[in-house]
N, C-alpha and C positions, 0 to 999 in steps of 0.2 A: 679054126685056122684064120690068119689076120690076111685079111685080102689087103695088096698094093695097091687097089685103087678103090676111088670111093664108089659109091652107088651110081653117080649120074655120071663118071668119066668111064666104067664099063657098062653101060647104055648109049653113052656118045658112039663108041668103038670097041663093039662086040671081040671078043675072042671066037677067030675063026673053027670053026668044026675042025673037032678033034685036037682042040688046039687048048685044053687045059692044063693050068701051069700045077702044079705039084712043089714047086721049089717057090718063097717067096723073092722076092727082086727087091734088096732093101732100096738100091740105087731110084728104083722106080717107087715105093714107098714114101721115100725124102720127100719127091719131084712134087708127087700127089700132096702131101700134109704143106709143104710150101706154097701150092696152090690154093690150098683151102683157106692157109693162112691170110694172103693177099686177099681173099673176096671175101673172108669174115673181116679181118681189120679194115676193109674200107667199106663193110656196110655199117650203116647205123643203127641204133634203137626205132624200132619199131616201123622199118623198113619191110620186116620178114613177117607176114600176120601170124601164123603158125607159132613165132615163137618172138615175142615181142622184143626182150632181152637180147636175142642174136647181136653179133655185132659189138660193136663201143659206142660211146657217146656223142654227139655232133663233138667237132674237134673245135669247132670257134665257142664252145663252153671251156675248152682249155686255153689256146689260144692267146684269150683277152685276161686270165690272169699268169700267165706264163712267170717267173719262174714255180711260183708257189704250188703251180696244176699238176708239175711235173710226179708228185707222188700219186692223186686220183687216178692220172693218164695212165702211168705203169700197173698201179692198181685192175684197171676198167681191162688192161690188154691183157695180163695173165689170168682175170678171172673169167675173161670171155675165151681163150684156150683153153683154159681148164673145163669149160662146161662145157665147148663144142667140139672139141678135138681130141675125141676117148683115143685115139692113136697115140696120144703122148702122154707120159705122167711125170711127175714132182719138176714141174715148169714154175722157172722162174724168171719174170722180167726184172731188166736192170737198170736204170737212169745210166747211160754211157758221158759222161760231160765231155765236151771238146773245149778245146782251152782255143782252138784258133779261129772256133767261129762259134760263141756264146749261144747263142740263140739258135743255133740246129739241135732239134730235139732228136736224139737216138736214143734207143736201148737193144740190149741185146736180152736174146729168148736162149733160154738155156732148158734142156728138157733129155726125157728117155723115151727113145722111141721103142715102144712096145713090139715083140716081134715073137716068132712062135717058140725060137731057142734062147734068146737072149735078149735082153733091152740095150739098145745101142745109144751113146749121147750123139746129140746133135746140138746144133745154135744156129741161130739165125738172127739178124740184124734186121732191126727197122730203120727207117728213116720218115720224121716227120714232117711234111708239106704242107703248107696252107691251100695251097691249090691243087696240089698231084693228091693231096691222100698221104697214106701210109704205103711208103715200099717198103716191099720184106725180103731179105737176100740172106742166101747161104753166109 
């Protein structure tokens, strides 16, 4: 059965006695894999000792040759979901171009979220910051 949350968010906040779920909660699923996505795409390589790869790249290796990085960057992001995030399958990231403001890197994460009846799609939007990191939004 595919639990809605991960391992250290039901250790954060146990499920109270007598209080197992039987039905999954895609709603709460999402929340979870959005979460995770946010604190892998803004850790970096070799931040995590356990698993050196966790994470993407420092982003000022993209950065400084901007537009040319924009294929490694999309590259680095879907195959760092595809390794760390078994919740989702045949993810795809996408260079998103904005025509009104050149220089904002987005893409968009296209995926199936894996579930006990069905895979369900989902997407989710980054946005790329020199300073903030990576946000990741529904």
């Amino acid at each position: 059965m595919i639990n809605d949350r991960t391992l250290f968010e039901r250790l954060a906040a146990p499920t109270p006695q007598g209080g197992h779920v039987t039905r999954l909660d895609v709603a709460r699923l999402r929340r979870s894999v959005l979460s995770h996505l946010r604190n892998m795409l803004n850790s970096r390589h070799g931040h995590a000792p356990a698993q050196p790869d966790y994470g993407i790249p420092d982003l000022n290796e993209f950065m400084y040759a901007f537009p040319e990085s924009k294929e490694p960057m999309r590259q680095a992001i879907q195959t760092s979901i595809e390794k760390y995030e078994p919740r989702l399958k045949n993810v795809r990231a996408t260079w998103v171009p904005d025509e009104d403001d050149p220089l904002n890197i987005r893409f968009e994460i296209t995926a199936r979220l894996v579930t006990d009846d069905k895979d369900v799609p989902v997407s989710f939007t980054t946005n790329v910051g020199s300073v903030a990191g990576i946000e990741v939004v529904e």
